[in-house]
C-alpha positions as CSV (number, residue, x, y, z in Angstrom):
1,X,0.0,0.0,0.0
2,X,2.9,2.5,-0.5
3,X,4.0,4.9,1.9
4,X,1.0,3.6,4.5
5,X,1.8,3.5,8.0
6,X,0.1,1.6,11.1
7,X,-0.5,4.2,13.4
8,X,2.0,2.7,16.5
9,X,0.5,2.2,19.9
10,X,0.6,4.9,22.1
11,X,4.0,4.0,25.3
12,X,2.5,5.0,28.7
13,X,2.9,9.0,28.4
14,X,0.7,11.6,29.1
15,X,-2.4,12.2,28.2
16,X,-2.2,13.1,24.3
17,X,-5.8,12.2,22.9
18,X,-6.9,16.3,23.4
19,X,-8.0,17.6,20.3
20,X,-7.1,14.2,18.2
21,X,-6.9,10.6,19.6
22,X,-4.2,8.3,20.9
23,X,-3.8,5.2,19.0
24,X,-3.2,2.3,22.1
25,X,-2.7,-1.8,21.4
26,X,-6.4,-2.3,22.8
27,X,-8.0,0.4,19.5
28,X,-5.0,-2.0,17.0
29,X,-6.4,-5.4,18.9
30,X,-9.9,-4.2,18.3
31,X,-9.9,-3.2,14.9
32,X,-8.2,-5.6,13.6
33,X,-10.9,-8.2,14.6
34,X,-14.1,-6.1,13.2
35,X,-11.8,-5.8,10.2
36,X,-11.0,-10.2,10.0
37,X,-14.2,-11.2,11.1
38,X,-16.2,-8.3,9.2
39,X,-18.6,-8.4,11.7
40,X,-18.7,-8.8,15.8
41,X,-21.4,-8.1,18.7
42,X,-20.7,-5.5,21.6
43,X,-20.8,-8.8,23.8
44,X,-18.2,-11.0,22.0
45,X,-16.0,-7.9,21.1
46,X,-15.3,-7.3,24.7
47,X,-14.3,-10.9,25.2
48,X,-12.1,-10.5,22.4
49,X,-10.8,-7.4,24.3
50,X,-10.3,-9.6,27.8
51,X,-7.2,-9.9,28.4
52,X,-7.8,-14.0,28.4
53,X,-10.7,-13.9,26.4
54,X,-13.0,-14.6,29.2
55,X,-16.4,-14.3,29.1
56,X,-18.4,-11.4,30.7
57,X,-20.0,-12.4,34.2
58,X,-23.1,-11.0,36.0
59,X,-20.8,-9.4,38.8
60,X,-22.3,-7.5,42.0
61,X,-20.1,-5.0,44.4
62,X,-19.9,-6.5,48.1
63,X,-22.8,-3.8,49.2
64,X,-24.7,-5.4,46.6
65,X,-25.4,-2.4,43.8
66,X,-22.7,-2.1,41.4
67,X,-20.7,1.5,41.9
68,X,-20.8,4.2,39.2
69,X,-18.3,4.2,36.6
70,X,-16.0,6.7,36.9
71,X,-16.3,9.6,33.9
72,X,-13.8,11.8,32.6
73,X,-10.0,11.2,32.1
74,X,-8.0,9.1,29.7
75,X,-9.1,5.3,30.3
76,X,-6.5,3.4,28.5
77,X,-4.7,2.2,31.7
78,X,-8.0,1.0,33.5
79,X,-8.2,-2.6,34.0
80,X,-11.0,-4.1,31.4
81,X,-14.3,-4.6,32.9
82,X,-15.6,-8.6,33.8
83,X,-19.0,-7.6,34.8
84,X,-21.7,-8.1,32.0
85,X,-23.1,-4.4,32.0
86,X,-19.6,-2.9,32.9
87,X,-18.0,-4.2,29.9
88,X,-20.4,-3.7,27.3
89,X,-20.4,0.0,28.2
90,X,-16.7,-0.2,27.9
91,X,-17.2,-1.5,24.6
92,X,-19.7,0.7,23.5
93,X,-17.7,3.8,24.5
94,X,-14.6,2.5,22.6
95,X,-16.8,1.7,19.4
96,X,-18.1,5.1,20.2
97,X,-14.4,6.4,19.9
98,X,-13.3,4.4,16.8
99,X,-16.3,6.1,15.3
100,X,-16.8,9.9,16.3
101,X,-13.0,10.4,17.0
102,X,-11.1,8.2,15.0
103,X,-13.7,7.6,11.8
104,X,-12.5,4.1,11.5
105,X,-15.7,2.3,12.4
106,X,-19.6,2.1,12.8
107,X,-21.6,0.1,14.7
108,X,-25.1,-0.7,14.5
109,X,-28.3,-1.9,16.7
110,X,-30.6,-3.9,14.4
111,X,-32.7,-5.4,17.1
112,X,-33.8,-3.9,20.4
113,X,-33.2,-6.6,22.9
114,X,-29.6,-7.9,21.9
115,X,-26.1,-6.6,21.1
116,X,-25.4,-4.0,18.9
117,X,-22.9,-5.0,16.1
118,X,-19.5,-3.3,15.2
119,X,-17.5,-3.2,12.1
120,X,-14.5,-1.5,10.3
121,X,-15.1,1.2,7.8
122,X,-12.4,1.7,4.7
123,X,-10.3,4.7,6.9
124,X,-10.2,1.8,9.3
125,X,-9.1,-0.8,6.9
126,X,-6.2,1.8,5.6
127,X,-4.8,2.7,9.2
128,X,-4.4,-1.0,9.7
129,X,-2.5,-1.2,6.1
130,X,-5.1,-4.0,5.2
131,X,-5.8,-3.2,1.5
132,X,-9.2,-5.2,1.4
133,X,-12.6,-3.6,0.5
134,X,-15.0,-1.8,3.0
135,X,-18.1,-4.7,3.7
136,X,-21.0,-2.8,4.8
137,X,-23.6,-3.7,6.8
138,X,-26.7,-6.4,5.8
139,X,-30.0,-5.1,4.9
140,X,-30.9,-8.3,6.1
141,X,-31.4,-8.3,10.0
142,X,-30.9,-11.9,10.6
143,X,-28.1,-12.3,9.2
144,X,-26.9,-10.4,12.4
145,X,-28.4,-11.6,15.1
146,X,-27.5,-14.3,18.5
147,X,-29.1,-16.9,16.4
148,X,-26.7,-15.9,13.0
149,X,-23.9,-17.8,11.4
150,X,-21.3,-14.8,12.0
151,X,-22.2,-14.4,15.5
152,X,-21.5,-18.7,16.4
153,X,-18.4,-18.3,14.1
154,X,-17.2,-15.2,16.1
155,X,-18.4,-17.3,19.6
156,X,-16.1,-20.6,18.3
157,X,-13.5,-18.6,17.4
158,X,-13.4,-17.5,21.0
159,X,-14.0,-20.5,22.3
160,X,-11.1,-21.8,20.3
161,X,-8.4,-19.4,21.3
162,X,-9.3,-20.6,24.9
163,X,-8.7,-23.6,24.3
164,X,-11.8,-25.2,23.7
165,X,-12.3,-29.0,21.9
166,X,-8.9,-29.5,23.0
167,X,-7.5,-26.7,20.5
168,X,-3.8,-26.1,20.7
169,X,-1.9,-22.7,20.7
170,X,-2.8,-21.3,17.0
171,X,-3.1,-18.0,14.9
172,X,-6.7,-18.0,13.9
173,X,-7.0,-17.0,9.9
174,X,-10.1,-15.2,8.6
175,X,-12.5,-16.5,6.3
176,X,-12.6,-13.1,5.2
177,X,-8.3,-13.1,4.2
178,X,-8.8,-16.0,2.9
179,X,-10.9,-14.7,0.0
180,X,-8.4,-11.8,-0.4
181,X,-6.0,-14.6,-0.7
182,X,-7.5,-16.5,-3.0
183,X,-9.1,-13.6,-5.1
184,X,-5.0,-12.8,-5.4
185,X,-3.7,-16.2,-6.6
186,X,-6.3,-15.9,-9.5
187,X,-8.8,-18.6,-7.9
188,X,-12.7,-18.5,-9.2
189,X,-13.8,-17.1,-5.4
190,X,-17.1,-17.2,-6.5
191,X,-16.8,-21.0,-6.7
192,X,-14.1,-22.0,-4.3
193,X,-14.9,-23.4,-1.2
194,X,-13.8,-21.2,2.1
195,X,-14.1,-22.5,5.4
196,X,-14.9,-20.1,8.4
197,X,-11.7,-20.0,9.8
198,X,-8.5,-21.8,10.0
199,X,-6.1,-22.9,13.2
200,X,-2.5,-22.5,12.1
201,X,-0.8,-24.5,14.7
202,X,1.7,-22.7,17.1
203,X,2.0,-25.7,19.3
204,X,1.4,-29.5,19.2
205,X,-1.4,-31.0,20.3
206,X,-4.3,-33.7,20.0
207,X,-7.6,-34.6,19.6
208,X,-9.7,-37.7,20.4
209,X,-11.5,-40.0,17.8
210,X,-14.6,-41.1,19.8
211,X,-17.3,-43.5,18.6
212,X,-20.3,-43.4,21.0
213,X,-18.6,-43.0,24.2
214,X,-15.5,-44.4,23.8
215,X,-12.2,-42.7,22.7
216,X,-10.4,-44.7,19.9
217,X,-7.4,-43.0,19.2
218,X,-5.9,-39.8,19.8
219,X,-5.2,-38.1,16.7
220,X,-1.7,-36.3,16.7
221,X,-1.5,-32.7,15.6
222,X,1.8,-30.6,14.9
223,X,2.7,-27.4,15.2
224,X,2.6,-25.8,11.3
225,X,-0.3,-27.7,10.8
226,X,-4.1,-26.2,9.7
227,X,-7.0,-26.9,10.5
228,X,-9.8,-25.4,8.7
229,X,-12.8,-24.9,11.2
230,X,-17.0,-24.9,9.7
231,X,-19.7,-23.8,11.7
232,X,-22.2,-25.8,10.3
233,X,-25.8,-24.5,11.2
234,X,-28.4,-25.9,8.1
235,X,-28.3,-29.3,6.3
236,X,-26.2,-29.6,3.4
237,X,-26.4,-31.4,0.3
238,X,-25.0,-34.9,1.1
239,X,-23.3,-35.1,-2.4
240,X,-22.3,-31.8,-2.6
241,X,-20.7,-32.3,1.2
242,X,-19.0,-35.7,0.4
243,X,-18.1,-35.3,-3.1
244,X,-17.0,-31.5,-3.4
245,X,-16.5,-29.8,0.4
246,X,-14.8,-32.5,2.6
247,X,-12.1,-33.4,-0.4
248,X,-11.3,-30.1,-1.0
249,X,-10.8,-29.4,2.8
250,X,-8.7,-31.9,3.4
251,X,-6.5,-30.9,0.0
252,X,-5.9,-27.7,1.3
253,X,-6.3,-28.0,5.3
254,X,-4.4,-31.2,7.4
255,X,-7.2,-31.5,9.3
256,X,-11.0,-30.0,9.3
257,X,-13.0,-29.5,12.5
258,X,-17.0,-29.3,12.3
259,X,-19.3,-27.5,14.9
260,X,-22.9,-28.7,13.8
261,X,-26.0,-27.1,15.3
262,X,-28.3,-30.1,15.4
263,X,-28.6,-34.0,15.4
264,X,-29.6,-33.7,11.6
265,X,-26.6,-31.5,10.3
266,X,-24.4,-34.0,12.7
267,X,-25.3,-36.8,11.1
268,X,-25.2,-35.6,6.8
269,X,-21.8,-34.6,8.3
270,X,-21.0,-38.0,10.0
271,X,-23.0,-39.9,6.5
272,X,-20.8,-37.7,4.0
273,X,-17.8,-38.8,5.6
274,X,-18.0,-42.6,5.9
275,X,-19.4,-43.0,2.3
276,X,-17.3,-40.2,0.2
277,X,-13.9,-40.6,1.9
278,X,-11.7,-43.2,0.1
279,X,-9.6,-44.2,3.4
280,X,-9.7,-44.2,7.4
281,X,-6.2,-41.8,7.4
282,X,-8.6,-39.3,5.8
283,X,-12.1,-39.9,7.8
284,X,-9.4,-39.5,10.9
285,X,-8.7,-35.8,9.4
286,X,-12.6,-34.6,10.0
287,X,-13.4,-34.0,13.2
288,X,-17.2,-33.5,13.7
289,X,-18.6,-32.1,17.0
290,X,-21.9,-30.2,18.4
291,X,-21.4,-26.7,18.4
292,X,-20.7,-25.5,22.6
């Protein structure tokens, strides 16, 4: 992108943000993550923003009423928020930031009882020398909603990076670079199949191959390794799932990890792969699971 640079976050100084704004790791963190996963909810951005990823609790002060939130100041050395309501005003006043101060994101409240979404606009995409285009916002409500595709792949991504399913250590890779990566090594991306994330292994690791309730093997996995990840929420086409997703997958990906949303989806999964695959090395590769 030329002559672009990052903005660098801010070393502990003082207060500069008067009259402009002070570019700090948590706004580079943030940004980054509306900009990979195009999408996020207020909730799930400030787990992304924990500094373990941990999930908001419903938190009470010892005399039983939670205590004000102190206004005013810089906040970038105050610890992040665990309470539920405490952190998703954090949030909300950093979206709130990005937006009005820094004009490198917008957020949006498409229904009145849940989680108002965030995402990166194209000033955003440029300070973070990501040359990908701007996605706006669905006319489509549903698509972001609790009950959405984008909000279980932003959840499983979460529950991933914790750990979760017995994940090791990774870098998680976004469905949305890999269309930018794909788009760039001339492949149809119209056609080509993109899982909703990949694990590239930073650590070794394992996972069990379990038939009813008994664990068969452990299947070894190695650090460098990928593992593409699919949240699967609807039934697929059995031939188009055997015959065209799961080989592909495991051409491009060592192993491939599916989340399904129901007994029915669980099982076209479980079907595709005992009658497409040619050989128990590669049925060992898919990993099929209910989604947490």
């Amino acid at each position: 992108m030329g002559n672009t640079k990052r903005p660098q976050p801010a070393s502990d100084r003082h207060r500069s943000d008067y009259g402009g704004f002070e570019y700090t790791e948590r706004d580079d963190q943030g940004l980054l993550v509306l900009a990979e996963m195009k999408f996020v909810p207020f909730d799930l951005l400030g787990q992304y923003l924990a500094p373990d990823l941990s999930p908001a609790l419903d938190e009470q002060s010892d005399d039983g009423a939670d205590k004000p939130m102190r206004r005013g100041g810089s906040r970038k050395d105050a610890p992040w928020p665990c309470d539920r309501t405490k952190r998703l005003h954090a949030t909300a006043e950093l979206v709130r930031r990005w937006g009005k101060k820094m004009g490198y994101a917008e957020s949006w409240k498409p229904w009145a009882h849940e989680p108002a979404w965030a995402r990166v606009n194209q000033a955003g995409l440029r300070a973070l020398v990501l040359d990908w285009n701007e996605i706006l916002f669905p006319d489509d409500h549903k698509r972001l909603s609790t009950d959405s595709h984008i909000y279980q792949v932003n959840k499983q991504r979460l529950h991933l990076a914790r750990g979760g399913s017995n994940a090791p250590a990774h870098e998680w890779i976004s469905e949305r670079k890999i269309y930018v990566d794909q788009y760039r090594r001339g492949i149809d991306v119209e056609r080509a199949h993109r899982p909703d994330g990949v694990m590239l292994l930073k650590a070794d690791g394992s996972y069990p191959l379990i038939r009813g309730d008994t664990v068969i093997e452990d299947i070894p996995m190695r650090e460098g390794q990928t593992a593409a990840i699919e949240i699967e929420m609807s039934r697929k086409n059995l031939e188009r799932l055997g015959g065209g997703i799961l080989p592909s997958l495991l051409q491009h990906y060592d192993f491939a990890w599916y989340f399904c949303t129901n007994r029915e989806v669980y099982e076209t999964v479980v079907q595709a792969r005992r009658d497409y695959l040619r050989t128990n090395e590669e049925r060992k590769r898919i990993r099929i699971l209910f989604l947490e």
